[in-house]
C-alpha positions as CSV (number, residue, x, y, z in Angstrom):
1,X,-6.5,-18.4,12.1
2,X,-3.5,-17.9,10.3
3,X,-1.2,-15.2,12.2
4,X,2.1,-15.7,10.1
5,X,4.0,-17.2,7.9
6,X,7.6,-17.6,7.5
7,X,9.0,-19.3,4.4
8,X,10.7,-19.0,1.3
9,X,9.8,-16.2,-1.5
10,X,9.3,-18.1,-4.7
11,X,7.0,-15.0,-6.5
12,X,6.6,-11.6,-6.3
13,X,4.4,-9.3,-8.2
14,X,2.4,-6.1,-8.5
15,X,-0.2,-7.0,-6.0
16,X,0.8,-10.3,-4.2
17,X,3.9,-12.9,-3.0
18,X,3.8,-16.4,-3.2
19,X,5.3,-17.9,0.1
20,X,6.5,-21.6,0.3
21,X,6.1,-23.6,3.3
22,X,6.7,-27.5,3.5
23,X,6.4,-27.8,-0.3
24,X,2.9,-25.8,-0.5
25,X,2.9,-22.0,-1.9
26,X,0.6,-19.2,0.0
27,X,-0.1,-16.7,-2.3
28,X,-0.5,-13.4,0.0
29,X,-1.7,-9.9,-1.1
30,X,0.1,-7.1,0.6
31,X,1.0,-3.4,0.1
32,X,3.9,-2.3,-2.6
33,X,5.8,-1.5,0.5
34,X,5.7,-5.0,1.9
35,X,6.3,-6.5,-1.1
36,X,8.8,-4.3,-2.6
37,X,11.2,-5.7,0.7
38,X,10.4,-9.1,-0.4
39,X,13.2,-11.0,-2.7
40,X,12.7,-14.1,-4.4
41,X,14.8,-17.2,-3.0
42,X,15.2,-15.3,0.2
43,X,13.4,-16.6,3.4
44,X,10.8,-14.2,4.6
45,X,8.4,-13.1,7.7
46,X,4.9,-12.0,7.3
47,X,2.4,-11.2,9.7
48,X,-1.1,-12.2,8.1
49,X,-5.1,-11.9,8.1
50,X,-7.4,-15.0,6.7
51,X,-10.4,-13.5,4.7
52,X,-13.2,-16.0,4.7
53,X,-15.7,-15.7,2.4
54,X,-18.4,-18.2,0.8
55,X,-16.7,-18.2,-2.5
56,X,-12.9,-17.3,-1.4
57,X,-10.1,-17.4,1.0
58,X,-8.3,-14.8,1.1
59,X,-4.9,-14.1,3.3
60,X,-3.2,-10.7,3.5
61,X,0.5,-9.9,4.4
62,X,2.1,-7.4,6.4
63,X,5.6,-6.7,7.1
64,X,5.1,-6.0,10.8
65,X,2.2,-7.2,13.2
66,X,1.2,-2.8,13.9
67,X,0.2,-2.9,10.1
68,X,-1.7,-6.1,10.2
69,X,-3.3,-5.0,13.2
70,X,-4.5,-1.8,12.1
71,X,-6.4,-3.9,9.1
72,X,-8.0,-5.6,11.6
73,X,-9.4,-2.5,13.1
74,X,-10.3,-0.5,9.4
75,X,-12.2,-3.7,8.5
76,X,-14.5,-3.1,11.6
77,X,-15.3,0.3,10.2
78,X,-18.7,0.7,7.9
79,X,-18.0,0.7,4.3
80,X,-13.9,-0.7,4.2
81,X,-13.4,-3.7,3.1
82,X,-10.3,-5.9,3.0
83,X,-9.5,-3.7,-0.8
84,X,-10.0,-0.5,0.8
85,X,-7.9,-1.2,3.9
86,X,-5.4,-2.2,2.2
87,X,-5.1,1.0,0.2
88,X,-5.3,3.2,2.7
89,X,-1.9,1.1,4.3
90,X,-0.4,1.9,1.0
91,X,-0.9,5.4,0.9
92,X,-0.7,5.9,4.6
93,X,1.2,4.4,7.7
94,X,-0.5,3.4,10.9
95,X,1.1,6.2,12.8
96,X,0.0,8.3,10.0
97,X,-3.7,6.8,10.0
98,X,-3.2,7.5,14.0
99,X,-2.8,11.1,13.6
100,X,-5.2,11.6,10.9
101,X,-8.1,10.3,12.5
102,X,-7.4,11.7,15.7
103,X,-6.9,15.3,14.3
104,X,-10.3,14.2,12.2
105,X,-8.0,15.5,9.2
106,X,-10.7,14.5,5.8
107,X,-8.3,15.8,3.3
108,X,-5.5,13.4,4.3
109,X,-8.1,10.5,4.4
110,X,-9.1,11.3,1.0
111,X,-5.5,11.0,-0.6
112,X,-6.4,7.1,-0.7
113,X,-8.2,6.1,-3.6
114,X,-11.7,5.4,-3.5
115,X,-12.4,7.1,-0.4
116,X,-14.4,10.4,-0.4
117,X,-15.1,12.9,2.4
118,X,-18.0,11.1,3.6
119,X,-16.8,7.8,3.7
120,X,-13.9,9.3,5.1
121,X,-15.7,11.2,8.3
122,X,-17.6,7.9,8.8
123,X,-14.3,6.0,9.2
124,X,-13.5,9.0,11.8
125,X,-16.5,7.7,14.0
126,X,-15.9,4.2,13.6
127,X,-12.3,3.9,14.4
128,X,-11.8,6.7,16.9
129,X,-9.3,5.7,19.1
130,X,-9.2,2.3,18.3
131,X,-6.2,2.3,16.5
132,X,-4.3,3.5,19.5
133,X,-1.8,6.2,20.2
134,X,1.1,6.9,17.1
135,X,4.0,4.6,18.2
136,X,6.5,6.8,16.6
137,X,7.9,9.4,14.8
138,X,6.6,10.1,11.3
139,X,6.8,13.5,10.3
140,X,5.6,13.2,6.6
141,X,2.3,11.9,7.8
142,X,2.0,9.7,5.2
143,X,4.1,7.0,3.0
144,X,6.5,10.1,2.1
145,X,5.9,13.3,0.9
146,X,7.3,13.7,-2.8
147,X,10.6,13.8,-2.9
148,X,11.0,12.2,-6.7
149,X,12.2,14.6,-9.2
150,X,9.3,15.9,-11.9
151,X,9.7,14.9,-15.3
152,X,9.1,12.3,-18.2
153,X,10.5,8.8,-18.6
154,X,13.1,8.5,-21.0
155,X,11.2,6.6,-23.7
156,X,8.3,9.5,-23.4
157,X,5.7,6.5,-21.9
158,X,5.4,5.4,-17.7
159,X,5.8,2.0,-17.3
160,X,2.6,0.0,-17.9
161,X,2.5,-2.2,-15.4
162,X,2.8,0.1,-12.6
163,X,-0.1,2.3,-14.0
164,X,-2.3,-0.7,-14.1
165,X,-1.2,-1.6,-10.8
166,X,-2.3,2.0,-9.7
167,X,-5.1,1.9,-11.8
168,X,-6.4,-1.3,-9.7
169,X,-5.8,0.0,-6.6
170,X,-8.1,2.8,-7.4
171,X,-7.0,5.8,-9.3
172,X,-7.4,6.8,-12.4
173,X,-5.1,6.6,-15.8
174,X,-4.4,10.0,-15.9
175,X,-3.0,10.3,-12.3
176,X,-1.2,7.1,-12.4
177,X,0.2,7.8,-15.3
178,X,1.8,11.6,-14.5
179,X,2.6,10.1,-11.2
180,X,4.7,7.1,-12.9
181,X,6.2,9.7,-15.3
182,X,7.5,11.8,-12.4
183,X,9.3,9.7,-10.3
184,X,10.5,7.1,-12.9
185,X,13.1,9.5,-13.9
186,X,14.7,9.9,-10.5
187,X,15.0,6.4,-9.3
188,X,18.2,5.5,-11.4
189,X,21.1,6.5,-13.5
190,X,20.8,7.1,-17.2
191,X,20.3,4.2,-19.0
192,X,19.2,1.8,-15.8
193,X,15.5,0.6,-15.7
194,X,14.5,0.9,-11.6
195,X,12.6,-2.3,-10.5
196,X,8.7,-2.3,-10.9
197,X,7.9,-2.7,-7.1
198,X,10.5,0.3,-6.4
199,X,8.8,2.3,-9.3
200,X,5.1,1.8,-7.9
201,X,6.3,2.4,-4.0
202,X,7.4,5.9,-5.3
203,X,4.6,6.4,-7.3
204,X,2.1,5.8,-4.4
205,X,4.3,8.4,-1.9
206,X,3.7,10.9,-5.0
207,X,0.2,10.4,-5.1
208,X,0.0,9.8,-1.1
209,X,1.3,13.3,-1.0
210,X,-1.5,15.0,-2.4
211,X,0.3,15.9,-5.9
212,X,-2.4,14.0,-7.8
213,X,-2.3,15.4,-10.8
């Protein structure tokens, strides 16, 4: 089992970091959040889960052990796998997963792609309380309420790369592109162009916040 790994950031991109440790690079998939704190050269920590399966293996990175632990509990639930999971820790905190399940709350459940009402009440029963009490505060119940400012890119187009990282983790082109286009504007100045994992991690609070489109 592979709990961790600290080491030196030698890729980051959309979906995944490549970690080097004694010479050998980990590539790790993780949430735009984790890897939007991640900076190339820098030495980082990441708590992780292995993935075995007959044809892969598969490790997954999280910036704190809570979050890595609470994708060791989703994956016990009927219907999540490792994909899924990790979406709904995109959209979602654990304190915010805490609450929802415990206040059996559907509609918050169903802001993460792929997930519909039943799959979402069946996650309910499974997990139950097995994610523990919330550990903290977190008043927007989810990976921020919208707080970007409405309105086009400059150049009239949302970045493509962050719509097909949206697109991949589940929703589709029309949402992930109105959701790039309204918080692209209010990242930067005039005439700046914001970073693609700071563009994506706004883009997923918009949509987390119910406003998809």
């Amino acid at each position: 089992m592979i709990s961790s790994l600290r080491g030196t950031v030698t890729a980051v991109t959309l979906t995944s970091a490549v970690i080097e440790i004694g010479g050998v690079g980990m590539t790790v998939l993780a949430t735009p959040t984790t890897l939007s704190s991640l900076r190339v050269g820098a030495e980082a920590l990441l708590h992780t889960e292995l993935i075995v399966r007959e044809d892969s293996l598969t490790l997954y990175g999280f910036a704190d052990a809570d979050e890595r632990d609470c994708f060791r509990v989703l994956l016990g639930a009927k219907g999540v796998g490792a994909k899924l999971a990790l979406a709904m820790l995109a959209v979602h905190t654990p304190d915010a997963l805490r609450r929802a399940i415990a206040a059996e709350d559907v509609a918050a459940l169903k802001r993460v792609p792929g997930l519909g009402p039943k799959g979402a009440q069946r996650i309910i029963i499974d997990v139950g309380d097995k994610l523990g009490p919330p550990l903290g505060q977190d008043p927007s119940a989810s990976r921020g309420a919208p707080g970007a400012v409405d309105g086009a890119a400059e150049d009239g187009e949302p970045h493509p790369d962050v719509v097909a990282a949206l697109i991949q983790l589940g929703w589709n082109e029309a949402s992930a592109r109105d959701a790039v286009l309204a918080v692209e504007p209010g990242l930067t100045a005039p005439g700046q162009t914001p970073a693609v994992p700071e563009i994506l991690r706004a883009a997923l609070k918009w949509l987390g916040g119910g406003r998809r489109g």
